[in-house]
C-alpha positions in Angstrom: 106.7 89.0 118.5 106.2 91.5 115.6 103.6 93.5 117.1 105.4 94.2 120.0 108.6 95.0 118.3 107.1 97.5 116.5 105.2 98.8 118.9 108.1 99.3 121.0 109.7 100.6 118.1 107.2 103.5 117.3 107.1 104.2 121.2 110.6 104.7 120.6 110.3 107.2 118.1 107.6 109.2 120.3 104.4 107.8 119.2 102.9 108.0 122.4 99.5 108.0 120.6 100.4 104.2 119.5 97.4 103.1 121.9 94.7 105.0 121.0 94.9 104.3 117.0 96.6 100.9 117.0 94.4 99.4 115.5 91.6 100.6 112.7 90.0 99.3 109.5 92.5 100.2 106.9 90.0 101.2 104.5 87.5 103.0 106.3 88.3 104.7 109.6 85.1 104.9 111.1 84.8 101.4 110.8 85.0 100.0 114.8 83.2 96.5 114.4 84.9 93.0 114.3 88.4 92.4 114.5 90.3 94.7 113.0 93.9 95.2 111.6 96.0 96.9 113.8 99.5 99.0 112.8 102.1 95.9 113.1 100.0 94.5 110.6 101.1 97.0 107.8 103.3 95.8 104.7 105.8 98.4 105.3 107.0 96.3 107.9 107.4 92.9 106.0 110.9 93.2 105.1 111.8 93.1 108.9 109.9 90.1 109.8 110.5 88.1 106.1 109.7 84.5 107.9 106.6 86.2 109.6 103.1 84.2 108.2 101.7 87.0 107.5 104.5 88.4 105.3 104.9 84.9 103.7 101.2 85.2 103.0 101.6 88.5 101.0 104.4 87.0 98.9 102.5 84.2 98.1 99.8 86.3 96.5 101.8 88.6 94.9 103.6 85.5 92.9 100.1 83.7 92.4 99.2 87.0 91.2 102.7 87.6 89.1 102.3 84.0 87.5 98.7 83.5 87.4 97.6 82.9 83.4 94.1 83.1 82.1 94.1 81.1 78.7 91.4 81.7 76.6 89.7 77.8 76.7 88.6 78.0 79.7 86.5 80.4 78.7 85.4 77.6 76.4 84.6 75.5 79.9 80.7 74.4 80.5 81.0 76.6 84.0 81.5 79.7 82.0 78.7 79.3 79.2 76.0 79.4 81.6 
């Protein structure tokens, strides 16, 4: 559903190059192998699809990421003295 409400969106707007770069490593350009992400994919376009698993996936991170707390004894942890 969101990939094709965007992409009906952007053809919309006049986009009419939508097919050729819809999707592309989002790091590396020249990068054509595996599955890659394609344009509906972008966080930009989150807050239009807020139940959307990959948008509740971001949010999760970013709180993990928000509230995650390193305390200093578990640097005292066997696994880290090795």
């Amino acid at each position: 559903m969101r990939e094709t409400v965007i992409a009906n969106n952007l053809l919309a707007a006049g986009q009419s190059d939508l097919l050729s770069d819809w999707s592309a490593d989002p790091y590396d350009k020249n990068f054509t192998e595996g599955v890659l992400m394609n344009r509906a994919e972008q966080q930009v376009f989150d807050a239009s699809f807020p139940e959307h698993p990959l948008t509740r996936a971001r949010q999760l991170i970013t709180q993990i990421e928000r509230d995650l707390q390193w305390k200093q004894e578990t640097n005292r942890l066997p696994v880290f003295n090795q």
